[in-house]
C-alpha positions as CSV (number, residue, x, y, z in Angstrom):
1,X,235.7,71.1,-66.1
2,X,233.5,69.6,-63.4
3,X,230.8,67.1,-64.2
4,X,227.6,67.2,-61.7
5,X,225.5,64.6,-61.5
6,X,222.2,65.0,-58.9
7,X,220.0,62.5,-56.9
8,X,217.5,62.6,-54.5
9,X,214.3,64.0,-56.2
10,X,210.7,62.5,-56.3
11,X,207.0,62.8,-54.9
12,X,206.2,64.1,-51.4
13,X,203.0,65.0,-50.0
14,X,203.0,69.0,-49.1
15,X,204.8,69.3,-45.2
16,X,207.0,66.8,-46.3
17,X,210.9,66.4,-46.5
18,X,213.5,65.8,-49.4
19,X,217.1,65.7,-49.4
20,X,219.0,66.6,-52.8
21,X,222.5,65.6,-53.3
22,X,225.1,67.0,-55.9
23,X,227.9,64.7,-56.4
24,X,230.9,66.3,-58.4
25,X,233.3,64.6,-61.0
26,X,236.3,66.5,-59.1
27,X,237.3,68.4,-56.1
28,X,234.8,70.9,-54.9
29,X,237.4,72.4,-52.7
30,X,238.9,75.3,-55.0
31,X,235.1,76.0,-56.2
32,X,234.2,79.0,-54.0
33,X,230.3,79.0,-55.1
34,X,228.2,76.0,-55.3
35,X,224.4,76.0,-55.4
36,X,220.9,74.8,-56.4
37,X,218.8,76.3,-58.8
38,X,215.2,75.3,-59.8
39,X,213.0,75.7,-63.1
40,X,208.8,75.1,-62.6
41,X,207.3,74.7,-66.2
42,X,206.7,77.8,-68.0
43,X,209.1,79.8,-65.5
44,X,212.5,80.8,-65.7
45,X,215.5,78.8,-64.0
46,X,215.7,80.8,-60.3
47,X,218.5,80.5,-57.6
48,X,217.6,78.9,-54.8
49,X,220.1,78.3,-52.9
50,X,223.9,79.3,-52.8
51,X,227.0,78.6,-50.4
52,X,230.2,80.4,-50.6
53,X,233.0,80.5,-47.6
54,X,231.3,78.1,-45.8
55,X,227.7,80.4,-45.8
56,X,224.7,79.5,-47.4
57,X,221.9,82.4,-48.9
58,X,218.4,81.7,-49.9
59,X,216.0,82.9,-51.8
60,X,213.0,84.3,-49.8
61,X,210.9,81.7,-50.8
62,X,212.7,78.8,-49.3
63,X,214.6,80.8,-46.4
64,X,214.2,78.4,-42.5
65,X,212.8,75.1,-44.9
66,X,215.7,74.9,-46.6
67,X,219.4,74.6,-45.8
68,X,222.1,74.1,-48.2
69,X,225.4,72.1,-47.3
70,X,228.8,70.7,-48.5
71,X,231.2,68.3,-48.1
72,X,234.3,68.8,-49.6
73,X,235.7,65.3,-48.9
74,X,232.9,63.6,-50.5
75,X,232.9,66.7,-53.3
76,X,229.2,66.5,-52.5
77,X,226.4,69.7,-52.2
78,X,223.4,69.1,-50.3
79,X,220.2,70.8,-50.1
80,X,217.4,69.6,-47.4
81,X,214.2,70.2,-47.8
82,X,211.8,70.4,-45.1
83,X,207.9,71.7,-45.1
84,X,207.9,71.4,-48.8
85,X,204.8,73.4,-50.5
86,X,203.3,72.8,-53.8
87,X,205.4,75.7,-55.2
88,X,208.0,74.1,-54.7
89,X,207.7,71.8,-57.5
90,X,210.2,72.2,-59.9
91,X,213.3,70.5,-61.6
92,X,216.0,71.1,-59.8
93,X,219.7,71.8,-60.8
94,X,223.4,71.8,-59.4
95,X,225.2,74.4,-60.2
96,X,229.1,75.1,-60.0
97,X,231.1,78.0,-61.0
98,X,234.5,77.6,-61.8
99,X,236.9,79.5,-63.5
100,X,234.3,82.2,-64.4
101,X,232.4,79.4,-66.4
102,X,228.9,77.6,-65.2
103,X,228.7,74.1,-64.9
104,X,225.0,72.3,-64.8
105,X,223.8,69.1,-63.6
106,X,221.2,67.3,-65.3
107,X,218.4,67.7,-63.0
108,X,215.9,66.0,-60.8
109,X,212.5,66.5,-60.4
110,X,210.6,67.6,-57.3
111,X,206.8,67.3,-57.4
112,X,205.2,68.3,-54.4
113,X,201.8,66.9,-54.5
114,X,198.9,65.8,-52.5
């Protein structure tokens, strides 16, 4: 099992910059696929972003804004944010899959908004 716990979520004007963590309750290293997922209210929960052997794919929507990362010291997953829209508002999720099994974080919120 793998607890995930995210940070980094709040209000930013449109054109403006966020930058999610993922901290894990374990090591990230044997987990091959890590990502971010993101749920706007009254839509379904969409992948976002995804890195596996050290590569990261993005949906169209956020692909050259944003750029996923990890850090398997820290057993962290990263997702930056730049030129944020008001689309991109959303709750946003860490996911992990290990062992053929999901693991979710709780969530943080992202509210794009002028």
């Amino acid at each position: 099992q793998v607890q995930l716990v995210e940070s980094g979520g709040g209000l930013v004007q449109p054109g403006g910059s966020l930058r999610l963590s993922c901290a894990a309750s374990r090591t990230i290293f044997t987990i091959n696929a890590m990502g971010w997922y993101r749920q706007a209210p009254g839509s379904q929960r969409e992948l976002v972003a995804i890195i596996s052997n050290g590569r990261g794919n993005y949906a169209d929507s956020v692909k050259g804004r944003f750029t996923i990362s990890r850090d398997n010291a820290k057993n962290t997953v990263d997702l930056q944010m730049n030129s944020l829209k008001p689309e991109d508002t959303a709750v946003y999720y860490c996911n992990a899959n290990l062992f053929g099994s999901d693991y979710w974080g709780q969530g943080t919120q992202v509210t794009v908004s002028s």
